[in-house]
N, C-alpha and C positions, 0 to 999 in steps of 0.2 A: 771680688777679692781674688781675681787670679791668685798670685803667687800663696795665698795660702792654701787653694785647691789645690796645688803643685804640694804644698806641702801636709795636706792630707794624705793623698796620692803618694809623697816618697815613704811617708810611716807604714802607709797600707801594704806597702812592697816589704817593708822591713818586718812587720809582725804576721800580715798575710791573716788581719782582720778590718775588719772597718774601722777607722777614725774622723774625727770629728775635731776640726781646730775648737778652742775656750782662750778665754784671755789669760787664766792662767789652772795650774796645776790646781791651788785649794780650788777653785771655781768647780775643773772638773771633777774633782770628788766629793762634793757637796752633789752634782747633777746625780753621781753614780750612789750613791746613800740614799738620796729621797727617790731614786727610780727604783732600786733592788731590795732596800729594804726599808720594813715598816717602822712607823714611827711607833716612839717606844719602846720599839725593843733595843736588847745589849749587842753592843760591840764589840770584840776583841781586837784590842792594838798595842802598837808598843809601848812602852812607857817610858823610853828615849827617843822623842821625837820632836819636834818643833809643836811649841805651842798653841800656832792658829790650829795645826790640826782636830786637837784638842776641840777647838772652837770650833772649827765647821763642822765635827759630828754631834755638837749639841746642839748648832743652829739646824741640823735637821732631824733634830724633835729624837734623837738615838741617847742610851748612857755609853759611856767609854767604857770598858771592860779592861783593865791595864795586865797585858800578858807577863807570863817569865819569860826570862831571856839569856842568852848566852853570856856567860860576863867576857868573852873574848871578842865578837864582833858585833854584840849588839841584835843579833837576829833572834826570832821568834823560836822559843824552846819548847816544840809539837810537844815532844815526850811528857815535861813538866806542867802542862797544862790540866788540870783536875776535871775530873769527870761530871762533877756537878756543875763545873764553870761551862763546858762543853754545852750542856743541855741547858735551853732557856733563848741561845744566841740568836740574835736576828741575821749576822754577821761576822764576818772577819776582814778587818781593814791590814794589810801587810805596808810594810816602813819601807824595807830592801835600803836602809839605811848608809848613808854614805856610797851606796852603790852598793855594797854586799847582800847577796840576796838573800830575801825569807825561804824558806822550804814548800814555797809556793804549789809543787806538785801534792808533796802530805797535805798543804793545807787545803788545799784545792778536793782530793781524794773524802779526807773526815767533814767538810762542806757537802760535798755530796751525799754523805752518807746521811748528815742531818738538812738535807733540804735547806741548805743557805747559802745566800753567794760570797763568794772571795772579790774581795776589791783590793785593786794593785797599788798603792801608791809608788807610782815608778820615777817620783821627780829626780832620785839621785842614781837610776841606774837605765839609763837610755846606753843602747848598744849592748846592756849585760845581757847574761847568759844565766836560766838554773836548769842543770841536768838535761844540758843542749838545747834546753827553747826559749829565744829570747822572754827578758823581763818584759811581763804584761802582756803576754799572751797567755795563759793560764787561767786566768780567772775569769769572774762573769764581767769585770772591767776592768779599766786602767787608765789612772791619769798621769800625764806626760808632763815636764815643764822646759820650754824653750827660754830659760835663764840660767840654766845650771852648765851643763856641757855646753850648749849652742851659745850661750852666752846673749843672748839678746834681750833679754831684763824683762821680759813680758812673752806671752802667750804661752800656750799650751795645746795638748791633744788628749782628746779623750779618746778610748782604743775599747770595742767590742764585736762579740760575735756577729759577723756580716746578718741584716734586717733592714730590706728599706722601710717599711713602717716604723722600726726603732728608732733609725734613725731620723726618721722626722720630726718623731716623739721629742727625742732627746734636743734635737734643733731651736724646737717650740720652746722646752724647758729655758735653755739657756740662752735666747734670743728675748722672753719673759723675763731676763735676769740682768740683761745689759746695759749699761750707762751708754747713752750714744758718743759716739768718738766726737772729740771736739780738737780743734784744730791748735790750741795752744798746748795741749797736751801731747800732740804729735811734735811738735816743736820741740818740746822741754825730754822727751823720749830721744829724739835725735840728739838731743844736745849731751843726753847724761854720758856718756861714754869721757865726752872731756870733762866733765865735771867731775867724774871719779878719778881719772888721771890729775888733774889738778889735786886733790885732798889728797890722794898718793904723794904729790910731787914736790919737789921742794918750792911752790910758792909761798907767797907775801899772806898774810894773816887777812887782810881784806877781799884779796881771790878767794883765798882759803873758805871764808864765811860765807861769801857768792854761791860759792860750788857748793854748798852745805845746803843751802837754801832748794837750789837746785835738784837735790837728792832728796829734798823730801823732810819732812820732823822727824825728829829720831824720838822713839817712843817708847824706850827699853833703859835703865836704867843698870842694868847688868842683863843675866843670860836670857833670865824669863821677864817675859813683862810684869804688869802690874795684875793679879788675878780681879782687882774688884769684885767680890766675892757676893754682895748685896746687891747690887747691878746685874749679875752676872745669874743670881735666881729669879731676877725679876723677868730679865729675857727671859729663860725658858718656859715661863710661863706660855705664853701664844706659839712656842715652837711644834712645828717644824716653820722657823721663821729667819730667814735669812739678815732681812734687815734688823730685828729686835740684836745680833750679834754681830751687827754691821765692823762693830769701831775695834773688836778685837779681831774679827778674821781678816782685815784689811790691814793690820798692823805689820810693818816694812815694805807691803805694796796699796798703796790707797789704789792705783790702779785696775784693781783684779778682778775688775769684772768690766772694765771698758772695751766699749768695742775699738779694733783696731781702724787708724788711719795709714794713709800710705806710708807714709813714714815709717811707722812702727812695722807694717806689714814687711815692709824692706828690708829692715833691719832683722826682724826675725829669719828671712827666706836667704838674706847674704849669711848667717851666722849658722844655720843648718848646711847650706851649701858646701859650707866647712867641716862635716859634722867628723866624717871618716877620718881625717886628719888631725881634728881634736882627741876621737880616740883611740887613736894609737900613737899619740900622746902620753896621753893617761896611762895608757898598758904599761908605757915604759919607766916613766914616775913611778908606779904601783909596783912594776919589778925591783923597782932598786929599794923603796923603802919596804917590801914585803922583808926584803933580807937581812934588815936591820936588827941589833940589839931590842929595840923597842916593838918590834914586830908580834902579834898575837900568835900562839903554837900555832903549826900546822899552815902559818900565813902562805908561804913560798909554795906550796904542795901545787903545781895542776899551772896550768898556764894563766898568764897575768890577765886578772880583768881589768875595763877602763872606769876604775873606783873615781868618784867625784872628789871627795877625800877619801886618803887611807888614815885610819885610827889606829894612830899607834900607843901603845900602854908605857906611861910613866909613871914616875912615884908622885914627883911634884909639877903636875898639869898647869897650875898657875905658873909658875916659876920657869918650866918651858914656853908658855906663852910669853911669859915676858922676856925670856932671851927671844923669839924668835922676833915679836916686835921692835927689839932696837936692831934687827936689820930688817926692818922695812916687810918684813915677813907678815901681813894679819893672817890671826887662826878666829876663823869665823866659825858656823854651825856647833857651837855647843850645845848642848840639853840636859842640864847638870840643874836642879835638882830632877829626879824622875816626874813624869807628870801627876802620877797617883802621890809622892810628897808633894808634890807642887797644888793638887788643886784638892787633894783631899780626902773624905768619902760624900761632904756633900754632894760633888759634882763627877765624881766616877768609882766605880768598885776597883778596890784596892789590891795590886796584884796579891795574888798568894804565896810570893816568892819573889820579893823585892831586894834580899841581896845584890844577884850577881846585876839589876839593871843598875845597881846605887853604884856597886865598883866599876862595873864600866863608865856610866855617867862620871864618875868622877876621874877617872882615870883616862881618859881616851882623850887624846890628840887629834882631830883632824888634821892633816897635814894634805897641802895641794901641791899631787904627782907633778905639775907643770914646775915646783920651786924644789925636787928631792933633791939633787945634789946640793944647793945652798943649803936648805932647813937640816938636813945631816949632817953636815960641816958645823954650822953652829950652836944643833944639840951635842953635839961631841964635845966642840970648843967650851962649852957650856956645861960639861959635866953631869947632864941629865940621866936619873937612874930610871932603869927599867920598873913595872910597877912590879909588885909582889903578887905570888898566885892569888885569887881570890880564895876567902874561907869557904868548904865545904862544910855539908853537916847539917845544920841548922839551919830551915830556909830564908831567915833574914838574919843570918854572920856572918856579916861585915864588919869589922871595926871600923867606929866611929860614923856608920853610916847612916844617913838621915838627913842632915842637912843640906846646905847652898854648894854650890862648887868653892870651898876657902880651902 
């Protein structure tokens, strides 16, 4: 697979660690959990975040530990993190959510102090920056996804400190873990690019249902999937087991652990080739909506990064989604409810301070820098109010908060 050695090689240059192509982003952070840390022990991560994540650190045998969080951008709140929570951890998994980064260096600093590693999740912030060193270089790993910026719907890179032993290690690991490529799924890879233009476009309801086909079952019913909660104890019984959580970590990519074909390889190596162009891009989407009415304090301060979405805070999140969808605008990545309402105390300990994640979760916009001047124009047109400070004070005062994104 040349070009994805090419594209080891261009990350290597950019973080100036070893990388390692995966099919995709969960994939590699499942390799980076059961390599760094032990099974059974606690987690610390967001608890606005997608919920395969959720899923891949129980398929590797870990509980989720659901951190506090900023109620303005979503990022992990070092300070607000309690000292008992602290002691006991196996780990710390970072979101850098939308592309805003966690405080990777603090977190990285109080990791070392307690002997445990920091693992990156950097799917939504390739190219970012915390306190001048790129995202994902910081910690003891980092996993990449070539779908989000790059845009090419599949693969990924796993990112750590230079070991050729490790990375052999790590090879073995996720070479043990791979579907072999099969040649109609290279096909259906190539194809989806028009498949999703089509379901954008104005065709015929019978294209329409084609291309639908083509993209895959839709498996989501609204934000969160379906937790199946009695299923979902039964898996972790034999975990650290990847396949017993096969049918929820695969859910919006059944492909994510295929090995790639050319096709795919192409696609991924033409979409990076791009990558510098995409983000600055971004920068400039990110400048214009940092400036907005709906922008979180302190947005605009420091030069613009190239944010995958920017989250902007409204009062009625639904109500702005749905102006922005009748101009053709989709607002995708939500994570409304938090994962700790969402999945529980069976299946994770409950942050200690679920406020400010519930008003963000509920309040946050992603908006995509590629569409800012249109999606501005018709949150305006639209009449959309800014959200309200969050409650201070009491560590879960929020009004009304608790439940679904309504």
């Amino acid at each position: 697979m040349f070009r994805l050695e090419r594209l080891e090689e261009a990350m290597r240059g950019r973080l100036g660690r070893e990388c390692l192509y995966v099919p995709s982003c969960r994939l590699g952070l499942y390799l980076a959990l059961r390599h760094w840390c032990r099974p059974g022990g606690r987690v610390l991560m967001s608890p606005v975040n997608d919920d395969v994540i959720l899923f891949v650190v129980l398929a590797a045998g870990l509980r989720p530990v659901q951190a506090p969080l900023s109620p303005f951008d979503g990022t992990i709140d070092v300070d607000s993190v309690e000292p008992e929570v602290w002691h006991g951890l196996a780990g710390v998994l970072t979101a850098n959510l939308y592309g805003n980064p966690d405080p990777a260096p603090r977190l990285r600093a109080r990791c070392d102090e307690l002997g445990i590693p920091l693992i990156e999740d950097a799917a939504h912030a390739i190219g970012g920056e915390v306190d001048g060193r790129p995202v994902g270089s910081v910690g003891a790993a980092a996993s990449f996804s070539m779908s989000k910026h790059v845009g090419a719907g599949a693969g990924g890179i796993l990112a750590f400190d230079a070991d050729p032993a490790l990375r052999e290690e790590l090879a073995r690991a996720r070479d043990a873990l791979l579907e072999p490529a099969r040649l109609a799924a290279d096909l259906a890879h190539a194809a989806r690019p028009f498949a999703e233009a089509a379901v954008r476009g104005p065709v015929r309801r019978r294209a329409a249902r084609a291309a639908s086909r083509l993209l895959g079952p839709g498996e989501r019913d609204g934000i969160r999937m379906p937790l199946r909660a009695a299923e979902l104890a039964a898996a972790a019984v034999p975990a650290p087991d990847l396949a017993t959580h096969h049918s929820w970590v695969r859910v919006d990519m059944h492909d994510y652990r295929l090995a790639p074909g050319p096709l795919r390889a192409r696609r991924i190596a033409r979409g990076f080739g791009r990558l510098d162009e995409v983000l600055r891009a971004h920068r400039e989407g990110t400048a214009l909506l940092r400036d907005t009415e709906w922008a979180a304090p302190g947005a605009s301060a420091g030069p613009a990064r190239p944010l995958f979405r920017v989250p902007l805070l409204v009062d009625d999140r639904d109500a702005a989604v749905a102006a922005l969808a009748r101009h053709g605008i989709v607002t995708g990545y939500l994570y409304d409810p938090p994962l700790d309402d969402y999945a529980g105390p069976g299946f994770t300990d409950l942050s200690t301070r679920p406020g400010p994640a519930r008003h963000f979760a509920r309040h946050a916009l992603p908006v995509d820098p590629l569409r800012a001047p249109e999606a501005i124009a018709v949150l305006r047109r639209a009449g959309v109010r800014p959200a309200a400070a969050p409650v201070t004070g009491h560590p879960g005062a929020v009004p009304g908060a608790g439940g679904g994104g309504g």
